[in-house]
C-alpha positions as CSV (number, residue, x, y, z in Angstrom):
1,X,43.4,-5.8,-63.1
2,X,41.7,-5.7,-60.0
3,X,43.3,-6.2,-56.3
4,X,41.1,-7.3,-53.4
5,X,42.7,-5.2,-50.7
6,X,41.0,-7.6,-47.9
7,X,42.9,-10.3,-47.1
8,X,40.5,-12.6,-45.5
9,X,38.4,-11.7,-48.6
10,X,41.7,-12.7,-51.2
11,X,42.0,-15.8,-49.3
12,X,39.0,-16.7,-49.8
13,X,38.8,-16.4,-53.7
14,X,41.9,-17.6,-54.1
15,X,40.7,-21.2,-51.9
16,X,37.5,-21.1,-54.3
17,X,40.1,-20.7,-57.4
18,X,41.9,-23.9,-55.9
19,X,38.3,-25.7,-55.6
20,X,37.3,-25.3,-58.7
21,X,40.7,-26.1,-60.5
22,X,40.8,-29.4,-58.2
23,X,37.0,-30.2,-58.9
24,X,37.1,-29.6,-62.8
25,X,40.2,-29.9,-64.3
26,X,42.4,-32.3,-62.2
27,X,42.3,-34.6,-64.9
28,X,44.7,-32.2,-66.5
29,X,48.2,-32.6,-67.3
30,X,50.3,-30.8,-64.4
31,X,52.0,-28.2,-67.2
32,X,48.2,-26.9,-67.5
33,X,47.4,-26.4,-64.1
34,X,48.8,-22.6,-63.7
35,X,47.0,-21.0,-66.6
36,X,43.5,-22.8,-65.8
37,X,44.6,-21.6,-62.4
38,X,45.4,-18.2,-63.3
39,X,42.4,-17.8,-65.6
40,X,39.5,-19.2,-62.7
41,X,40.7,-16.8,-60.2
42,X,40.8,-13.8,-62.6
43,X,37.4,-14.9,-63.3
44,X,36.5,-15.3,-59.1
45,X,37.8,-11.7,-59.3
46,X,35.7,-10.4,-61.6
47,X,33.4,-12.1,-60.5
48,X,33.1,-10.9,-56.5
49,X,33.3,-7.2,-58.1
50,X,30.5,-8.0,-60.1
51,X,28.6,-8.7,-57.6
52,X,29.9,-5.9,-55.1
53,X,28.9,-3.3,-57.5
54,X,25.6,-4.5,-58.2
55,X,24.7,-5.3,-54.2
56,X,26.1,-2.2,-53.7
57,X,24.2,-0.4,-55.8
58,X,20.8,-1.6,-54.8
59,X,22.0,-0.9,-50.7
60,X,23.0,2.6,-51.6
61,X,19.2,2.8,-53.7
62,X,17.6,1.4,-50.5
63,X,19.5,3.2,-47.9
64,X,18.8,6.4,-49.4
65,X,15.2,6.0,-48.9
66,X,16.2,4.5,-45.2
67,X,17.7,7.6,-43.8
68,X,20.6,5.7,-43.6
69,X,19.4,4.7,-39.7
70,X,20.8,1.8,-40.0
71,X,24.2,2.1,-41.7
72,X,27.1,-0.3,-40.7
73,X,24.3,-3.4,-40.3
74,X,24.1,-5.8,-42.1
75,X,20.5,-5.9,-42.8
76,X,17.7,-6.8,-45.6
77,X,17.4,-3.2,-46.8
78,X,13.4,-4.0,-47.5
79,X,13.0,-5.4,-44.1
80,X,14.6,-2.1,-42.9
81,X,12.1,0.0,-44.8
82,X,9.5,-2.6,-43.6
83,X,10.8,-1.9,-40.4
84,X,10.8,1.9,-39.9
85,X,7.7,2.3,-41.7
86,X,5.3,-0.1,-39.7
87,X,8.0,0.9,-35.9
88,X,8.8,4.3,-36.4
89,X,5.7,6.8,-35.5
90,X,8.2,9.7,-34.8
91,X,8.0,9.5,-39.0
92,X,5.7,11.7,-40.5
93,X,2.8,10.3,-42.8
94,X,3.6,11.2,-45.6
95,X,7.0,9.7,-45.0
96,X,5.5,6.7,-44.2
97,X,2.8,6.6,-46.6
98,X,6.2,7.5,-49.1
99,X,8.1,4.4,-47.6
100,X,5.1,2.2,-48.3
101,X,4.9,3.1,-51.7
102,X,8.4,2.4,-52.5
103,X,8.0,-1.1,-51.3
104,X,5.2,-1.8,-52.5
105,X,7.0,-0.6,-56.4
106,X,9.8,-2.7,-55.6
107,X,8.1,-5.9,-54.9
108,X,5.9,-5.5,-57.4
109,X,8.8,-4.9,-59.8
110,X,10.2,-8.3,-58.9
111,X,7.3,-10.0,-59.1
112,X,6.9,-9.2,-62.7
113,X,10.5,-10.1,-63.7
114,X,10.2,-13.3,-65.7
115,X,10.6,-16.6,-63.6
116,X,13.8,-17.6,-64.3
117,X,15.2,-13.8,-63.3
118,X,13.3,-12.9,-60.0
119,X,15.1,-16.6,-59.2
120,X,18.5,-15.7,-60.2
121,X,18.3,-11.9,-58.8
122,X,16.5,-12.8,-55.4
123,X,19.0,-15.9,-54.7
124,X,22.3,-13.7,-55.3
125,X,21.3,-11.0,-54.5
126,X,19.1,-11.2,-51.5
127,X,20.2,-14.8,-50.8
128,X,23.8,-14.0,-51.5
129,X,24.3,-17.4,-52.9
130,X,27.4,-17.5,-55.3
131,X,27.4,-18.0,-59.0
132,X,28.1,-21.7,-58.8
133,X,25.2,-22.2,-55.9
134,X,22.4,-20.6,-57.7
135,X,23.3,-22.7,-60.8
136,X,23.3,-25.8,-58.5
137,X,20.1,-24.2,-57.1
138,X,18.2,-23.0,-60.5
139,X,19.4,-26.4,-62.3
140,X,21.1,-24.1,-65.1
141,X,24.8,-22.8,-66.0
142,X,26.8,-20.4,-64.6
143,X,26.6,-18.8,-67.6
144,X,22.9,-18.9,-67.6
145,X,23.1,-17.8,-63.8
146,X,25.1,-14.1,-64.8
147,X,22.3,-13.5,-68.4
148,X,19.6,-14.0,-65.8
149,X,21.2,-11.9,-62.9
150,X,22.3,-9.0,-65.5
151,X,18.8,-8.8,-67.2
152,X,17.3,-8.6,-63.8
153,X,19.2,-5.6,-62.6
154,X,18.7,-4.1,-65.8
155,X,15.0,-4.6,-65.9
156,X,14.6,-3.4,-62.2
157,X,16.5,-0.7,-62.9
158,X,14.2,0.8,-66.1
159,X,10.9,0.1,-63.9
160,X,12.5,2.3,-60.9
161,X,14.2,5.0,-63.0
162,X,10.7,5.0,-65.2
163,X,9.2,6.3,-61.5
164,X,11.6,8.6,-61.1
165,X,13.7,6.8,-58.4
166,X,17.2,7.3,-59.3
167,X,20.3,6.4,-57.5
């Protein structure tokens, strides 16, 4: 099992765990209450892991082609890259010109995910909505929410990788 060694972080899960149990099921019989308990914030668990893993992975893809300038902020990685290549002149031009070409893949990778994928991927992801507020959002489950969110990634990452950008 996983452990959430931040505690601000823990108590936060665990008062979404309590939400949802008090939102969903508190038409249950009290004997019930610790399992579904139990089980939602196992699930909030896996669920913020998920999502660390996957964020982290596209910061580490973007900040690699950032120089890692900007490390520590929390920042859009593409508005960084926007950034450095449109303020930086120090950069040479073929760094630049390299920087705009990487955008200009990415975007263009989203832009050809299927509707209801760029939605899920840009509103976690680059929104950082949760699970439950890009379902509310999309107008679809949560189930439907993590197929979108997991076909995204992996469609992103075939386009990049099929350019040679690795992480």
């Amino acid at each position: 099992m996983f452990t959430v060694r931040n505690e601000e972080l823990a108590l936060d899960i665990v008062q979404d765990a309590m939400m949802k149990l008090a939102e969903k099921y508190s038409g249950k019989p009290p004997e019930e209450l610790p399992m579904l308990f139990q089980r939602i914030l196992q699930n909030g668990i896996r669920d913020h892991f998920r999502r660390q893993k996957v964020r982290s992975m596209w910061v580490t893809l973007f900040s690699s082609f950032s120089g890692n300038k900007y490390e520590g902020d929390e920042q859009d990685p593409l508005e960084t890259l926007e950034a450095e290549g449109e303020a930086n002149i120090a950069d040479s031009p073929a760094k630049q010109l390299e920087q705009k070409q990487l955008m200009t893949l990415i975007q263009d990778a989203i832009e050809r995910l299927p509707t209801r994928q760029r939605q899920a991927f840009l509103l976690r992801y680059w929104e950082e909505l949760d699970v439950a507020e890009t379902a509310v959002a999309m107008g679809c489950s949560e189930g439907s929410v993590k197929t979108h969110c997991s076909r995204a990634v992996q469609a992103l990452s075939t386009v990049l990788k099929a350019k040679g950008i690795s992480l």
